[in-house]
Structure formats: structure tokens, C-alpha cells
C-alpha positions as CSV (number, residue, x, y, z in Angstrom):
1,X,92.0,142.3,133.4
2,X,92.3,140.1,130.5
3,X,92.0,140.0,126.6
4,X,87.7,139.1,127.0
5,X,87.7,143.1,129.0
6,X,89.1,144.6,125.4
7,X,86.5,146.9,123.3
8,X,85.7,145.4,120.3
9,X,87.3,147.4,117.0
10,X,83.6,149.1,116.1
11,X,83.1,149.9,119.7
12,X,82.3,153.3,121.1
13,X,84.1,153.0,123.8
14,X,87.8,152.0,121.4
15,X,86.2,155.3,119.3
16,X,87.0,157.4,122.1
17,X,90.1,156.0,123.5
18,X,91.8,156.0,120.2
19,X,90.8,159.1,118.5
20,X,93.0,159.0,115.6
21,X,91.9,156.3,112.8
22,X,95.4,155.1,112.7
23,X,95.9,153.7,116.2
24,X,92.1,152.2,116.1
25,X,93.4,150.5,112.3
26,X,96.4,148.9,114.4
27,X,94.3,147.6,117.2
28,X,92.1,146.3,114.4
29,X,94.9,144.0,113.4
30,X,96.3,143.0,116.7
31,X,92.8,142.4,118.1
32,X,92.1,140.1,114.9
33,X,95.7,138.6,115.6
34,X,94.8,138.0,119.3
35,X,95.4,133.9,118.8
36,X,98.1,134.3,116.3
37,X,100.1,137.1,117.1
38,X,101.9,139.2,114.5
39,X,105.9,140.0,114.5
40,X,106.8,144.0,114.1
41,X,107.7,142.9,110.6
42,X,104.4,142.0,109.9
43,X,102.9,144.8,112.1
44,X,104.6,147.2,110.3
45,X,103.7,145.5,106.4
46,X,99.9,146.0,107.7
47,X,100.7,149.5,108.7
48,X,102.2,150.1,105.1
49,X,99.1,148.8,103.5
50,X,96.8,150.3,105.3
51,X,98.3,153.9,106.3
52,X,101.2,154.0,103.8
53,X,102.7,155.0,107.2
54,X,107.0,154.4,107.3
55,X,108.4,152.3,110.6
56,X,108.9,154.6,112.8
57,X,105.7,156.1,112.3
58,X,104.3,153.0,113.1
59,X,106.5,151.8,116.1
60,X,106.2,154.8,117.7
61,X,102.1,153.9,117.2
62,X,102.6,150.4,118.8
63,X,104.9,152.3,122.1
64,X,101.4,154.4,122.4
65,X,99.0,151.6,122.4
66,X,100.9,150.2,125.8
67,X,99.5,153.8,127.2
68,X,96.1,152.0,126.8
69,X,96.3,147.9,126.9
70,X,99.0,145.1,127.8
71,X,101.5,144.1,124.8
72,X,104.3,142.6,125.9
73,X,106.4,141.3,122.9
74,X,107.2,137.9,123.5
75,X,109.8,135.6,122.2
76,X,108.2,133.3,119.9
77,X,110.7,131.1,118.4
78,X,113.6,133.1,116.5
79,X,111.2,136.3,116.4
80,X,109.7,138.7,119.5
81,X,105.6,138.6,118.7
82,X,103.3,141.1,120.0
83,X,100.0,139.8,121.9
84,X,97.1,142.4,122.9
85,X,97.2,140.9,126.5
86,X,94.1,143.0,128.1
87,X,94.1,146.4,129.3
88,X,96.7,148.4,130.7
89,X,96.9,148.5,134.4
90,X,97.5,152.4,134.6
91,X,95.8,154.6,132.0
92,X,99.1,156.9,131.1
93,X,97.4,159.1,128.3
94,X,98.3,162.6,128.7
95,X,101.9,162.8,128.7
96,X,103.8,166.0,128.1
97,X,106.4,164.0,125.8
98,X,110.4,165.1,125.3
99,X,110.7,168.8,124.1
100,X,112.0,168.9,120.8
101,X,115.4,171.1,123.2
102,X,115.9,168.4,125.1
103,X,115.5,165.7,122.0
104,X,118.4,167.6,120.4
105,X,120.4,167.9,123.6
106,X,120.6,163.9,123.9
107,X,121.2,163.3,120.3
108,X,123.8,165.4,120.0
109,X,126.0,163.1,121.4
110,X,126.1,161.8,118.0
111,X,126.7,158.3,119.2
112,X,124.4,155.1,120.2
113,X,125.3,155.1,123.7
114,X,125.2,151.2,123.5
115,X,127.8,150.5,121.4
116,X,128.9,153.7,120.0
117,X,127.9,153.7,116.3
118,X,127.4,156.9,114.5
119,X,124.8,158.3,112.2
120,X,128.0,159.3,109.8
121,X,130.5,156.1,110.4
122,X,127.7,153.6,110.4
123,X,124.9,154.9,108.7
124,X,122.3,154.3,111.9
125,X,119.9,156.0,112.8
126,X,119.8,157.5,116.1
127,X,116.8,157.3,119.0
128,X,115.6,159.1,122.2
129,X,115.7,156.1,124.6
130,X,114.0,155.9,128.1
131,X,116.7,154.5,130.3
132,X,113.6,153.6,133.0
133,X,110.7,153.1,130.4
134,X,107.5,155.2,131.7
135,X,105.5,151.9,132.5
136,X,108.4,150.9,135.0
137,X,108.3,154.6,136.6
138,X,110.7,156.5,134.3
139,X,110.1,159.8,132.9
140,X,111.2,162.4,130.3
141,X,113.9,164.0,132.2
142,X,117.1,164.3,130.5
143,X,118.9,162.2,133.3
144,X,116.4,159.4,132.0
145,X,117.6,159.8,128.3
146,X,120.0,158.8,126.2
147,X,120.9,158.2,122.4
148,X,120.2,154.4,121.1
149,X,120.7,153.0,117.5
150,X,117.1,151.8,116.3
151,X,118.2,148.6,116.7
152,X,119.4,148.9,120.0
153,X,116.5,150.7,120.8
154,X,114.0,147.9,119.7
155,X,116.4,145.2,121.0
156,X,116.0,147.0,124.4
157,X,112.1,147.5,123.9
158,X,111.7,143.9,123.0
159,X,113.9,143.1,126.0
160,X,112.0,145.0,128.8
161,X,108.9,143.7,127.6
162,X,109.6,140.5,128.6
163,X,110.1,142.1,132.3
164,X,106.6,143.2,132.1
165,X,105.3,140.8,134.7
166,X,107.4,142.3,137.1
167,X,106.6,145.7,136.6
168,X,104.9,146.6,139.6
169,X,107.9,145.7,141.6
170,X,110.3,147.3,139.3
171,X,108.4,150.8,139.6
172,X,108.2,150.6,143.5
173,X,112.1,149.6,142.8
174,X,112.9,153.0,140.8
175,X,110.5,155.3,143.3
């Protein structure tokens, strides 16, 4: 599929798809963005303005679009950009999501399993990290999870995402 097969922002059809009014305010922007796509910097401003919503609010609202549509983040310059691409291949609405147990058993490592900064030493905060990201087959089970800095955590994201293309024979790689 490709970007002409996205609902337009008034649509019925986006209306029921995105239920809440601040994942349908984001595909507003990146919809209206299509030929000049935004940064996560400038994602996240919009989100400000318009939701008064903080950044991980709204990064966590950009990871849940990708359940819906294509948006890989692609290097653009200095600075990763994020282009609604079409529709995703695979509906994944629906998940169950990481028990709020399990959350606390992988951070309690206390430690960005990347490099080792700590919430206390380093003043980081600290993330529930997909080792296998769902779209490439992975799933919430704690041998799939680990503690990542944000930073690592969005340098990861931003990473993988550029992988995209190769999805389909990354997730018949890790099944």
C-alpha cells in the first residue's frame, strides 16, 4: 500500500481506527507533513501545543501509530525524520502490553543495559526496551526485555527503523 491508501484526518474510517483525539491530532500533523516530514523534536513541540502532552507521552503515541501505518524514521541530514509511508502491513492493535510486574522486574536492574548509566549516577531516565521490536516478531516476554536509557532507547528505535524494509525477512529470521 502507499501514502494515496491513508484516510484522510476527517475521515470515518481514521475516527474509528484512532479512537482517542490525541493519536487522530498526531496523524493530523504527520499526514499534513507527508512532503516535508517533521523530526521528533518538532513532533513532540506540536504535541505540546496541541495536547500539553510531555515526551514520553507523546513518543510512546508515535511507537502506537506503527500498530496502524508505515513510519519509518529516516535519516535526513543530521536529524532522523518521520514520514507517514502508507499503512501498516499487519494490523497489531490489541496487544496485551508489559504487566506493570514484569516492567519493575526489568528495571530493577537499575542500569541502561547499553552502556550502564544509572538513574542515580547519571541522572537518566530508564526504559522497557523490546530487544526484537513487535513489528520484527518480538514480544513482551521478559527474555525479550531489557532496561535502555531514553536515549539509547530512541537511538535504537531510530536505528531499527531504518531496517524496516527488511522486516519481513527479519520476522521469518526470529520465528
Amino acid at each position: 500500500m502507499s501514502e494515496n491508501d491513508l484516510p484522510g484526518p476527517d475521515s470515518d474510517e481514521l475516527r474509528q481506527l484512532l479512537t482517542r483525539e490525541g493519536l487522530r491530532s498526531l496523524y493530523e500533523f504527520l499526514y499534513e507533513r507527508r512532503a516535508n516530514p517533521p523530526t521528533m523534536v518538532e513532533i513532540r513541540e506540536h504535541a505540546a501545543a496541541e495536547n500539553g502532552e510531555s515526551h514520553s507521552q507523546t513518543d510512546r503515541r508515535v511507537r502506537e501509530r506503527r500498530n496502524w501505518f508505515k513510519l519509518p524514521a529516516v535519516r535526513s541530514g543530521r536529524a532522523h525524520v518521520y514520514r507517514l509511508d502508507g499503512r501498516a502491513d499487519t494490523i497489531r492493535d490489541g496487544r496485551g502490553g508489559i504487566s506493570p510486574r514484569v516492567r519493575g522486574e526489568v528495571l530493577s536492574a537499575k542500569r541502561c543495559a547499553q552502556y550502564g548509566k544509572t538513574p542515580a549516577d547519571d541522572h537518566v531516565k530508564l526504559e522497557v526496551d523490546h530487544k526484537i521490536p513487535h513489528s520484527w516478531g518480538g514480544t513482551d516476554d521478559i527474555e525479550n526485555l531489557q532496561p535502555l536509557c531514553a536515549q539509547c532507547n530512541h537511538d535504537k528505535q531510530a536505528f531499527y527503523s531504518s531496517l524496516d524494509p527488511f522486516e519481513e525477512q527479519i520476522r521469518a529470521a526470529t520465528s
